[in-house]
C-alpha positions as CSV (number, residue, x, y, z in Angstrom):
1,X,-8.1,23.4,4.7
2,X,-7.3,19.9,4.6
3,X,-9.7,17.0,3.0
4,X,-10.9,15.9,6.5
5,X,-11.0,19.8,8.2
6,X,-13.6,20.3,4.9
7,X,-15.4,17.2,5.4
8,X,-15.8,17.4,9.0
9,X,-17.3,20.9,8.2
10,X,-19.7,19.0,5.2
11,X,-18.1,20.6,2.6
12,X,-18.1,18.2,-0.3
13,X,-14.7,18.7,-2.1
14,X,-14.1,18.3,-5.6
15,X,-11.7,15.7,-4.8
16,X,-13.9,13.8,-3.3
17,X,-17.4,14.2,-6.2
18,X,-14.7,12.3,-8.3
19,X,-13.7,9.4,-6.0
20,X,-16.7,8.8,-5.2
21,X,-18.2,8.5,-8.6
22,X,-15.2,6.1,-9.3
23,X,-16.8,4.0,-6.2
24,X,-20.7,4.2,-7.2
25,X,-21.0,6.0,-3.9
26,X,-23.3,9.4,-3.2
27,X,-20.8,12.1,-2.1
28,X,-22.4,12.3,0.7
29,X,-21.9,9.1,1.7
30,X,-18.1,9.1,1.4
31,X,-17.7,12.7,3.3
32,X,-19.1,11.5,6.1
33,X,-16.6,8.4,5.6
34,X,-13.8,10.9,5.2
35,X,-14.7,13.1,8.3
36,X,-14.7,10.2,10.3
37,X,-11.7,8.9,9.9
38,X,-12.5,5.4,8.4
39,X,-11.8,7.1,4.5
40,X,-8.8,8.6,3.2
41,X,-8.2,10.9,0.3
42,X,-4.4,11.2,-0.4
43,X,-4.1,14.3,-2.6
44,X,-1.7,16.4,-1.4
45,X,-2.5,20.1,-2.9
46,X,0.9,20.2,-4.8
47,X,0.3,17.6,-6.7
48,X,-2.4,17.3,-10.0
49,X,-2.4,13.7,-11.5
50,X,-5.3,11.6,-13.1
51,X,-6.5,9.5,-10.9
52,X,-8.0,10.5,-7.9
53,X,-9.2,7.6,-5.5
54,X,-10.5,7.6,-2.0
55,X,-9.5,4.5,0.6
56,X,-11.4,2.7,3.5
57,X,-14.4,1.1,4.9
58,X,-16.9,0.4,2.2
59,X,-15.2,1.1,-1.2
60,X,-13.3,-0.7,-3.3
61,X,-9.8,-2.3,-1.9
62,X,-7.0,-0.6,-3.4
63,X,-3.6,-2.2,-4.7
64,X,-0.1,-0.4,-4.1
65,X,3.2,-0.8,-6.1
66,X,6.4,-0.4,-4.8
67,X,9.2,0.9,-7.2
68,X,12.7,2.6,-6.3
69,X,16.5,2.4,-7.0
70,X,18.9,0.9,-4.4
71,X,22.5,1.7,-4.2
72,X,23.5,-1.0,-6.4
73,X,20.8,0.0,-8.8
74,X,20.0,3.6,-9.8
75,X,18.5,3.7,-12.9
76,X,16.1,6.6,-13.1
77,X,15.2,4.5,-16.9
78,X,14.3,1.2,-14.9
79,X,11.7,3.1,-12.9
80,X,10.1,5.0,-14.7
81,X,9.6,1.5,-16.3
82,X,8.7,0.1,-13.4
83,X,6.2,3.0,-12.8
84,X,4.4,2.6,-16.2
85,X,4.6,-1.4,-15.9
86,X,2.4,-0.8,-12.3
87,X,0.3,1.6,-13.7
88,X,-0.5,-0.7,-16.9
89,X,-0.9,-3.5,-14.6
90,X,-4.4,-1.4,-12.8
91,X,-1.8,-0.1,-9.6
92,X,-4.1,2.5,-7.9
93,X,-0.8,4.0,-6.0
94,X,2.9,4.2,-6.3
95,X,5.5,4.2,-3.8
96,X,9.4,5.7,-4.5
97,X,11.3,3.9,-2.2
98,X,14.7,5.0,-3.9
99,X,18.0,5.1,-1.8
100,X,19.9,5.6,-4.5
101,X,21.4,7.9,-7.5
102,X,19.7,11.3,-7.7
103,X,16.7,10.9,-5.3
104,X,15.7,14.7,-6.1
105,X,15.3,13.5,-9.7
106,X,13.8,10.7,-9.6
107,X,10.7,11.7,-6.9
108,X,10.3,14.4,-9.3
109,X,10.0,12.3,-12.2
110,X,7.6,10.0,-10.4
111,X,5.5,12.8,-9.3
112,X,5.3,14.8,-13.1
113,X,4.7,11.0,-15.0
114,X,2.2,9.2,-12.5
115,X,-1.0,9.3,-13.3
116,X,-2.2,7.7,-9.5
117,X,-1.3,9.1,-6.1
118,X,2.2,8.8,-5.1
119,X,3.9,8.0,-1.6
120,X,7.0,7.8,0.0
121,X,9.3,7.3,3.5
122,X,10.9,10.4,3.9
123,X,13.6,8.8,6.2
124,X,15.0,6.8,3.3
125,X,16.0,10.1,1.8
126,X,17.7,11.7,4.8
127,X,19.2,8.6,5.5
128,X,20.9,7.3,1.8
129,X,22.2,11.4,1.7
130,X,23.9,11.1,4.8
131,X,25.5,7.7,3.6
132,X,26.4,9.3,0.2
133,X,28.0,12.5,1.5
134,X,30.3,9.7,4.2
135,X,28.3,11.1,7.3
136,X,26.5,8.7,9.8
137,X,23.1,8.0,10.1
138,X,23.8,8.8,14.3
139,X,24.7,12.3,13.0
140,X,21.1,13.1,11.6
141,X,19.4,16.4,13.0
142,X,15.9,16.0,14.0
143,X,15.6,19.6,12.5
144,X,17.5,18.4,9.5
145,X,14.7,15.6,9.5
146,X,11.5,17.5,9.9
147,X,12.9,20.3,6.8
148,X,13.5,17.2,4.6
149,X,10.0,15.8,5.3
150,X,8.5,19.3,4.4
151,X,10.3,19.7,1.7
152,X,9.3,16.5,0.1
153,X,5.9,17.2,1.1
154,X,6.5,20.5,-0.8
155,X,7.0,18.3,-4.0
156,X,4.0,16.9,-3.6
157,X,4.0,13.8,-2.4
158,X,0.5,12.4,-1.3
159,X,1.3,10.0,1.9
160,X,4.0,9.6,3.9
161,X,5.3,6.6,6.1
162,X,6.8,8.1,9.2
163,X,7.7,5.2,11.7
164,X,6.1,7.3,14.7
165,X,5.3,4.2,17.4
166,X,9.1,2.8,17.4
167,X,9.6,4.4,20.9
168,X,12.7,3.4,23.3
169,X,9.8,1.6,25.5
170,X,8.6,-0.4,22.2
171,X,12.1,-1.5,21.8
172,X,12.4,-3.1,25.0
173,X,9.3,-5.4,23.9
174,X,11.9,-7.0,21.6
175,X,14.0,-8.6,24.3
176,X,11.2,-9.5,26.7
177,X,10.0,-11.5,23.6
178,X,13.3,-12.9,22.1
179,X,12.2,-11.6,18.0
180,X,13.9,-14.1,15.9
181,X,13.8,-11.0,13.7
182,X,13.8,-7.7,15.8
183,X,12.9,-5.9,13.0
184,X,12.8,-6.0,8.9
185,X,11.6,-2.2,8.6
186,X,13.7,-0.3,6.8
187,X,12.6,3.2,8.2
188,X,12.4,1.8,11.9
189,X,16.1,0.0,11.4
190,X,17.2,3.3,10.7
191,X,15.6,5.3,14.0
192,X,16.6,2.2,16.0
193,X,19.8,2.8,15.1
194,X,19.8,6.4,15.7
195,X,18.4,6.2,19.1
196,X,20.8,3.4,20.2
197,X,23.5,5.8,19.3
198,X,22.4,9.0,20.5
199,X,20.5,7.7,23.5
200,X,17.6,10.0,22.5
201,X,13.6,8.8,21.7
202,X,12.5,8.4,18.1
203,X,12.3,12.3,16.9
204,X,9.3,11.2,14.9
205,X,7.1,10.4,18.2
206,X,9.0,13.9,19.8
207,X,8.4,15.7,17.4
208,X,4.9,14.7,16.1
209,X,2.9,17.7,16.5
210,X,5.6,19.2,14.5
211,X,5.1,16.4,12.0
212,X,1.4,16.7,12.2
213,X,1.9,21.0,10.9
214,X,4.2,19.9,8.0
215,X,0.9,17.3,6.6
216,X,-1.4,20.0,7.3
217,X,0.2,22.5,5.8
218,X,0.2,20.7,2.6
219,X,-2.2,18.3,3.2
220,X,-0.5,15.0,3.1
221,X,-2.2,11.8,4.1
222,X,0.3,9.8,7.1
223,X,0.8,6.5,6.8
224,X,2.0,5.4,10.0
225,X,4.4,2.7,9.8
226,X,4.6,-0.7,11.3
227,X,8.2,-0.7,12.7
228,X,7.7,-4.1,14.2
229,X,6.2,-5.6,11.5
230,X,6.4,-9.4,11.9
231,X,9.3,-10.8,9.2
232,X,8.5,-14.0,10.1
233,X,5.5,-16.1,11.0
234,X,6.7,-16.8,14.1
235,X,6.9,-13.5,15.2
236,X,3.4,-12.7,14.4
237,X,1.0,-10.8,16.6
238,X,3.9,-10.6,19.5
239,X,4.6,-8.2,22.0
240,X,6.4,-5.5,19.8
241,X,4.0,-5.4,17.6
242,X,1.4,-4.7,19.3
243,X,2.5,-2.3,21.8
244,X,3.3,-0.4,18.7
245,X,-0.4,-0.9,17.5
246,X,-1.5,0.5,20.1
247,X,0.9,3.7,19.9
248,X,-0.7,4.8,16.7
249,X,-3.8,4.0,17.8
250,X,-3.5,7.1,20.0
251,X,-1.0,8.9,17.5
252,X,-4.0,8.4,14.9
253,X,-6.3,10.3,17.0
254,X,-3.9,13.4,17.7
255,X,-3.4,13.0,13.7
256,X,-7.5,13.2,13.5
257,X,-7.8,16.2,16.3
258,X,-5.9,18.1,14.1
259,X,-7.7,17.6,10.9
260,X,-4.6,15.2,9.1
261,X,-5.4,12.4,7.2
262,X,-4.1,8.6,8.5
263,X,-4.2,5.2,7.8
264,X,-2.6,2.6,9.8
265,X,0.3,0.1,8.2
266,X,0.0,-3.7,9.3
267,X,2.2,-6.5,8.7
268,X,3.9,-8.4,7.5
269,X,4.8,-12.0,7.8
270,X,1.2,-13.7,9.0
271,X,0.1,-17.0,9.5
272,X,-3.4,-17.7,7.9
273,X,-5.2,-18.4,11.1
274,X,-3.7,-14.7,12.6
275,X,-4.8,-12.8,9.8
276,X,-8.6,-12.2,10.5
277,X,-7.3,-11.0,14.1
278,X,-4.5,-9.1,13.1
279,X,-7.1,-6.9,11.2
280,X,-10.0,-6.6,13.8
281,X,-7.1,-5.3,16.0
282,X,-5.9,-2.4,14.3
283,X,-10.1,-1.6,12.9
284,X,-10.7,-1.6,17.1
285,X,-7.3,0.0,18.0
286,X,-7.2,2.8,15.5
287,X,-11.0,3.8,15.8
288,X,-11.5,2.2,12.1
289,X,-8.6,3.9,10.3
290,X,-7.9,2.8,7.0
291,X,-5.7,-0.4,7.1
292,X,-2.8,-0.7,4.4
293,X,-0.7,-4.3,4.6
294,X,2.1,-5.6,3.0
295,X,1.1,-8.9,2.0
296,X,0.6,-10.4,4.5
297,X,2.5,-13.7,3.9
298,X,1.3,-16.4,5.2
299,X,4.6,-18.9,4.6
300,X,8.2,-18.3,4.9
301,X,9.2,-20.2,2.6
302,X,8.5,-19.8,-0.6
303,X,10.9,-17.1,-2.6
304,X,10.5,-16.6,-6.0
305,X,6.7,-17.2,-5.6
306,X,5.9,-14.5,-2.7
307,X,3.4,-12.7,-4.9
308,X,1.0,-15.7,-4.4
309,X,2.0,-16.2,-1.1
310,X,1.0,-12.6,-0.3
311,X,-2.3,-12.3,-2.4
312,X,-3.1,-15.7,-0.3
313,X,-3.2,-13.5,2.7
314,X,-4.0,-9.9,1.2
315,X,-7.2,-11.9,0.1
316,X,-7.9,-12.9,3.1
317,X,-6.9,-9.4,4.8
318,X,-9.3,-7.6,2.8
319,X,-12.3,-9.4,3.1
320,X,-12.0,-9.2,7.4
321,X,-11.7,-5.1,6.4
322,X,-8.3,-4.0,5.2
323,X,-8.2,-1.5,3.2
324,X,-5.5,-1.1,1.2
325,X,-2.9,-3.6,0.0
326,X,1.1,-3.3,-0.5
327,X,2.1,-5.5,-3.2
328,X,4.6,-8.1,-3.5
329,X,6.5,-9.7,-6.8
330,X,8.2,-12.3,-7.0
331,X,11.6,-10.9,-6.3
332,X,10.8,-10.4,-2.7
333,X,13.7,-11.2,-0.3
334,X,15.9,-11.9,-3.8
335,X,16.3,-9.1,-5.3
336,X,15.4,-5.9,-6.9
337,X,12.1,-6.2,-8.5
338,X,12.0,-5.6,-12.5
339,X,9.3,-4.4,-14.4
340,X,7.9,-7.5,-14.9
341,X,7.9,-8.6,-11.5
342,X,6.3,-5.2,-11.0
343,X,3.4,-6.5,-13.3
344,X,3.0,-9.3,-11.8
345,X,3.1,-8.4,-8.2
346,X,0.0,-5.7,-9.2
347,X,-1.7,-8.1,-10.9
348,X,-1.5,-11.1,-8.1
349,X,-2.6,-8.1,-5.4
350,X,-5.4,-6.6,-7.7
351,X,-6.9,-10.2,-7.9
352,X,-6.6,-10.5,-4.2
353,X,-8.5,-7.2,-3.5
354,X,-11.3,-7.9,-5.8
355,X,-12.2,-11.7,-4.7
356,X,-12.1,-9.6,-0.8
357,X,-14.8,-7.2,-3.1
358,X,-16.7,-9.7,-3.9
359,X,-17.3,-10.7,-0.2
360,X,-17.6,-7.5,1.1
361,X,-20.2,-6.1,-1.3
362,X,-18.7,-3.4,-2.9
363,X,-20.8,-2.3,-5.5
364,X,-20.2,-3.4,-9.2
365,X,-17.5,-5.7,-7.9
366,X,-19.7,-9.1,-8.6
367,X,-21.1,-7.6,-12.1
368,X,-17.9,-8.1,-13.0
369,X,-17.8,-12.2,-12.5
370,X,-21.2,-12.4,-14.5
371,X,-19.9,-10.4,-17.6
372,X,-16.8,-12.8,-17.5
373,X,-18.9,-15.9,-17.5
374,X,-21.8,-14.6,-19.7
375,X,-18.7,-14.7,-22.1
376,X,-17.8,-17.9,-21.1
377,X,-21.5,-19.3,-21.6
378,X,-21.5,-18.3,-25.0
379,X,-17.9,-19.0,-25.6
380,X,-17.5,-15.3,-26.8
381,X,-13.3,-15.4,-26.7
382,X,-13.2,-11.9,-27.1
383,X,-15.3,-11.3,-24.4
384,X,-13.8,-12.8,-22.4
385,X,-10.5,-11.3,-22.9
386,X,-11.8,-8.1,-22.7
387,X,-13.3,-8.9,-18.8
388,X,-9.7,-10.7,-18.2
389,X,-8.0,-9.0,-15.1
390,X,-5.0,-9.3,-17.1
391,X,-6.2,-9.6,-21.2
392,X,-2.6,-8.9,-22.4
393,X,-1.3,-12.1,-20.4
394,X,-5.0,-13.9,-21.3
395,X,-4.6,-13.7,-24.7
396,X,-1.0,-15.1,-24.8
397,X,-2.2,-18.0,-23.4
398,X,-5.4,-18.8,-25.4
399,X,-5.2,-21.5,-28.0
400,X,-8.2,-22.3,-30.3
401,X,-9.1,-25.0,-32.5
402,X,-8.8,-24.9,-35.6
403,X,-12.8,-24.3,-35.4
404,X,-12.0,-21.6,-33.6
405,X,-14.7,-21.8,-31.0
406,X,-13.2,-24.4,-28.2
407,X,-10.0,-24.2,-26.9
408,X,-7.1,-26.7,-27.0
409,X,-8.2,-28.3,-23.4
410,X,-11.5,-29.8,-24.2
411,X,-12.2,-29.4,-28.4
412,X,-15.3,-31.1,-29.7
413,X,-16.1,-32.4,-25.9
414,X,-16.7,-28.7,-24.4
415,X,-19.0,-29.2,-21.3
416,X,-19.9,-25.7,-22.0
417,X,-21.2,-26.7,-25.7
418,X,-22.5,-30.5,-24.5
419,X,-24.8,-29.3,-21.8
420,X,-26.3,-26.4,-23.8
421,X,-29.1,-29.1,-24.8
């Protein structure tokens, strides 16, 4: 049985004793969270690794790293770099996203060296073979399709994106709406393309209940993807995407009926005044299914820097109820990421999630901030350091006095020293 079919029947899994000691939580607690749908616990039964974490309503917000080759760069070295890089950096999950090299190879090496739960979008696979071997991505077989998806499952993978809600009646939102961007989706790109050319609905949405055996069978969490994700604010909260919303909505509740595991993905490109709604949406669409963003930026325009843009607005994402939040680095729409925009894109994210802990209560979140600043109160350097979200960067940029007690801003005329009188 899955994780939710055992919950819903109040068995308390061993899975879940250990995520919910890792969020303070009675077990309890978090299997009624998980047979309700509003908690998920990615672990499919293929796969051991470490770190076994539970996400949604009430615990602590998680922070996901993307990592994958292209087919300019396929260096199974570089990611497993990246891969450590995220996990040093406090990544709760990993993504492959790879399209290119050996792709059997390097999920396998993802899945045998990460320590954290690992996802993927099965499409990117089915569609980078194709391209390799000079097919057409028109010339996919839905069969083809569904066999890969199980037989990545079969690896071990612990979520999926599958772009379910890009239907042929979805796409028609996209004219009536004049996108600037009709769509920066990778996976849903590629099924647009395939039903444009075979005149056929997405196979995903055809053959979901078909999907829906292949998770249960191996118990893999779905992450139903945002296909219309907004790729600029000015596309936010239009039409397309939200006639998509409110296709997994109801795809989400055939996932639940037959006891698979599913969070909903969100946007996107956001302005700050759309983000609160954006999230209250999906939470009353999706019947309070665990929401996972990318970002969301909140500004076009700032490459280079998109790893503050998107903390900006995962911070604020988090504390209206997401769940879950996709990182960005700083060689968003450039390039590549290396690992140490890897590092930095995990660490920007992880300080979004936990200033949205603080807000929403989640237990031990604010102990945290009174160690730090106990430390700071009694100008205990390594203390501090050792609270540091990120001590390794911390202690870089520290400079002392030569008294060794104040540091180089203030010296002899610390407010921290002068008002202890």
């Amino acid at each position: 049985m899955t994780q939710l079919e055992q919950a819903k029947n109040g068995t308390i899994t061993e899975e879940a004793r250990i995520a919910a000691e890792a969020e303070h939580m009675e077990p309890e607690r978090l299997r009624e969270l998980i047979a309700s749908g509003k908690v998920v616990l990615p672990k499919n039964k293929h796969h051991e690794f470490d770190t076994i974490l539970a996400i949604g309503e009430g615990l602590r917000t998680k922070v996901n790293a993307n990592i994958g080759t292209s087919g300019e760069c396929a260096s199974l070295q570089d990611e497993l770099e990246k891969l450590n890089a995220a996990v040093e950096a406090g990544a709760d999950s990993i993504m492959d996203l790879s399209t290119g090299g050996d792709l059997e190879a390097i999920r396998k090496a993802v899945l045998e060296l990460s320590p954290v739960m690992v996802g993927a979008v099965p499409i990117y696979s089915v569609a980078a073979n194709a391209t390799q071997s000079k097919s057409t991505i028109k010339n996919i077989d839905p069969d083809h399709l569904l066999r890969s998806i199980d037989e990545q499952c079969a690896q071990g993978i612990d979520y999926i994106t599958v772009h379910c809600g890009v239907t042929r009646d979805s796409i028609k939102r996209i004219e009536t709406y004049e996108r600037l961007m009709p769509s920066v989706s990778r996976g849903a790109s590629i099924l647009m393309k395939w039903m444009r050319e075979n005149d056929q609905e997405n196979p995903l949405y055809v053959h979901f209940d078909a999907l829906l055996d292949i998770a249960y069978a191996h118990d893999v969490t779905l992450s139903l993807g945002d296909g219309f994700r907004p790729g600029t604010i000015v596309d936010a909260t239009d039409g397309p995407q939200l006639e998509e919303l409110i296709i997994l909505g109801e795809l989400a509740r055939r996932a639940r009926a037959r006891n698979v595991q599913v969070m909903i993905e969100g946007p996107g490109h956001v302005p700050l005044n759309q983000v609160v709604a954006n999230v209250t949406l999906e939470k009353r669409l999706c019947d309070g299914a665990p929401f996972y963003l990318l970002g969301p930026l909140t500004t076009d325009i700032a490459p280079g820097y998109d790893h503050i843009t998107g903390a900006i607005g995962g911070a604020l994402a988090a504390m209206s109820g997401a769940d879950f939040l996709c990182y960005v680095t700083p060689a968003e729409h450039l390039c590549l990421p290396d690992k140490a925009d890897v590092r930095a894109g995990v660490i920007a994210s992880r300080i979004a999630a936990h200033s949205a802990d603080i807000c929403k209560g989640v237990p031990g979140a604010v102990e945290q901030d009174r160690a730090m600043s106990v430390c700071r109160k009694n100008l205990d350097w390594d203390g501090m350091m050792s609270h540091a979200i990120d001590p390794q960067w911390a202690r870089e940029k520290l400079r002392l006095t030569s008294s060794k007690e104040f540091c180089s801003m203030c010296g002899e005329l610390c407010a921290v020293k002068l008002s202890r009188k």
